[in-house]
Steps between C-alpha positions, in 0.01 A plus 500: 500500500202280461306400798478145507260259714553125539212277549574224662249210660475257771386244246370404193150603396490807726435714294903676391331527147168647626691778662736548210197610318366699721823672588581589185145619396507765823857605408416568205273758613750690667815449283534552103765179489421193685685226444482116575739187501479122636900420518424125525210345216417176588188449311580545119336670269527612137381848443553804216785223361685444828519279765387637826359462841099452482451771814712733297327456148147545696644854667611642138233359337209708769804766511585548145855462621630380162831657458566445850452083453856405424572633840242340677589148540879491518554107588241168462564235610370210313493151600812377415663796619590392868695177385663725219614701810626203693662376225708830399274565201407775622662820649301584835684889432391553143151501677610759744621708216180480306257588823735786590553678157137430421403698782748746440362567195165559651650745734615720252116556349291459769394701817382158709539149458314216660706191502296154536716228678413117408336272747614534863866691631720198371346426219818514209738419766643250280631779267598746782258688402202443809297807529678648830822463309332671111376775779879538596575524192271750382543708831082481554308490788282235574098508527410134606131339418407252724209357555176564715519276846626658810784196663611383171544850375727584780721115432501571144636900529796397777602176244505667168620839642838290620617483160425880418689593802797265440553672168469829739175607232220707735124396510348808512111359526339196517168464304228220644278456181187257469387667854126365564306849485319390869861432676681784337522791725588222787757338265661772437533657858565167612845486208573869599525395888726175404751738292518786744857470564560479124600756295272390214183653470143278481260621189225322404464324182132367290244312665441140378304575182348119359475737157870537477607161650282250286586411127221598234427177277720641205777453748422165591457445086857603488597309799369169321565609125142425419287691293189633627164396311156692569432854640817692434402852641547295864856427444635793743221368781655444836470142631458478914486134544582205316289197587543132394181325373477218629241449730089469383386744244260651777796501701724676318218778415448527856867604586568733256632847571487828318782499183610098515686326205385165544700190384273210379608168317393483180290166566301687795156582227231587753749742671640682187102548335405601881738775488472582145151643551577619866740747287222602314290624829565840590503382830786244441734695309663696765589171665692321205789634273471192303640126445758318496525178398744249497471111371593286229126385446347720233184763590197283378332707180196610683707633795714674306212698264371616852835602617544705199136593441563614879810744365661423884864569480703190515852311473498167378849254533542133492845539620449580828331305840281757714748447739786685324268767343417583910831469593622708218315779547499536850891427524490817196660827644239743331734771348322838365515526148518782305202476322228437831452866474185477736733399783807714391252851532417312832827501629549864399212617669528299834904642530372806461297411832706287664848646488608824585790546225624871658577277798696245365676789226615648823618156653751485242615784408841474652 
């Protein structure tokens, strides 16, 4: 019998795929089969001809877990698919099937399995299939991510553990994640004091790592679907801060910040020549990523021979206002992708660190 792991989370964007990876990276050290699944897809992909969760076509993509994808991602959801529900399109129990012979199947080839629940405990709900009640289903424990505070953590473990516990699934640990490095022996000891009377163990998760939470500017290409003109070996570079420029040119010099994407209408000259050459100081080039510009007015000649002259990465769109290119990207859930291998080998390394794998092996083992 397979041992199987459910990671669950407190929340979106706390980090359930983060620890997938890293989960299934240290078990494979220690077990010749590892195996993973995420039950419920809700962001669709197309991958090696069939239509799958995105977490679970990154996973077998780093993995090589090929013949193990049509297992993977049992049920997505698309957008349609709650009305179809509603409306008796849909059978809510086909789903159930599909989740629990997929992982079946899985069971049958594979020594451990990580399984990656969707957004917070109810998430699915609409389908019966919430994460507490796939856990049920799939007889797994539960390993919950939360995220790094101290009072919220504590709110957020009680309200999403309810639903685990009414479908009578046990948290065996809770995993705060994004812990500031300075507050994270006192965050943790101050978690472990709050859930002494619990049976679920505390284990620390990854500090908060800018490297692994901020998009690179091919991800913000993709984001936008715009093409990416000038230097192209700075594609995969990290980008820390996103700054509007609108104030004075000197202004806007004088506030920028190490690895900035800055978004500049296309009739601001001065301020697109100014940084133009600032990209071209040694000095300057660790503080912007490169340009983006919005505006229906087109990039005078001259301005746009020193832009390219310049070789500064940039995006260029007349459809959108600077206002919805900010909004965009910071509303943007950053998701890893299979191919930001610098981050992926980052992730590997720091789990390695950061969690203790025997520990959690042993936490569900029975």
């Amino acid at each position: 019998m397979a041992k199987k792991l459910f990671i669950a989370a407190t929340g979106q964007n706390i980090g359930k795929t983060t620890a997938s990876l890293s989960l299934v990276h240290l078990a494979k050290k220690k077990y010749r089969r590892v195996g993973f699944i995420k039950p419920l897809g809700p962001k669709v992909t197309e991958y090696k001809g069939l239509t799958v969760d995105k977490d679970a076509a990154v996973i077998c993509q780093v993995f090589n877990m090929g013949r193990d994808l049509p297992y993977m991602s049992p049920v997505i959801i698309h957008p349609d698919s709650t009305r179809r529900i509603l409306n008796g399109e849909l059978d809510p129990e086909d789903f159930e099937q599909k989740v629990v012979h997929a992982c079946a199947a899985l069971e049958k080839k594979c020594d451990f399995i990580i399984i990656e629940g969707s957004g917070h405990p109810g998430v699915g709900s609409v389908v019966n299939l919430s994460n507490a009640r796939i856990a049920k289903l799939l007889n797994a424990k539960v390993l919950m991510i939360t995220g790094g505070g101290v009072g919220n953590v504590i709110d957020n473990v009680y309200m999403n553990k309810a639903l685990f516990d009414k479908e009578e699934v046990e948290v065996r640990a809770i995993m705060p994640n994004k812990l500031f490095p300075e507050k994270r022996e006192s965050t943790l000891n101050y978690l472990e004091k709050a859930f002494s009377s619990e049976s679920f163990k505390v284990v620390g998760g990854f500090n908060y790592q800018p490297v692994l939470a901020n998009p690179t500017l091919n991800r913000i290409a993709k984001i936008l679907d715009l093409k990416i003109s000038g230097n192209k070996r700075d594609v995969k570079r990290i980008i820390h801060h996103l700054q509007i420029g609108s104030p004075s040119t000197q202004r806007v010099t004088e506030l920028l910040r190490d690895d900035t994407l800055l978004i500049v209408t296309s009739s601001r000259d001065e301020l697109l020549v100014t940084l133009s050459n600032m990209y071209q100081i040694p000095d300057y080039r660790d503080k912007i990523v490169g340009l983006l510009i919005p505006g229906i007015h087109e990039i005078s000649d001259i301005t746009q021979q020193i832009i390219d002259r310049s070789n500064i990465p940039y995006l260029r769109t007349t459809n959108h206002t600077t206002g919805q290119l900010y909004r965009t990207i910071n509303e943007d859930v950053y998701k890893l992708q299979a191919e930001d291998k610098e981050k992926i080998d980052m992730i590997k390394k720091l789990s390695e660190v950061r969690f203790n794998f025997d520990e959690l092996d042993a936490l569900f083992s029975n």
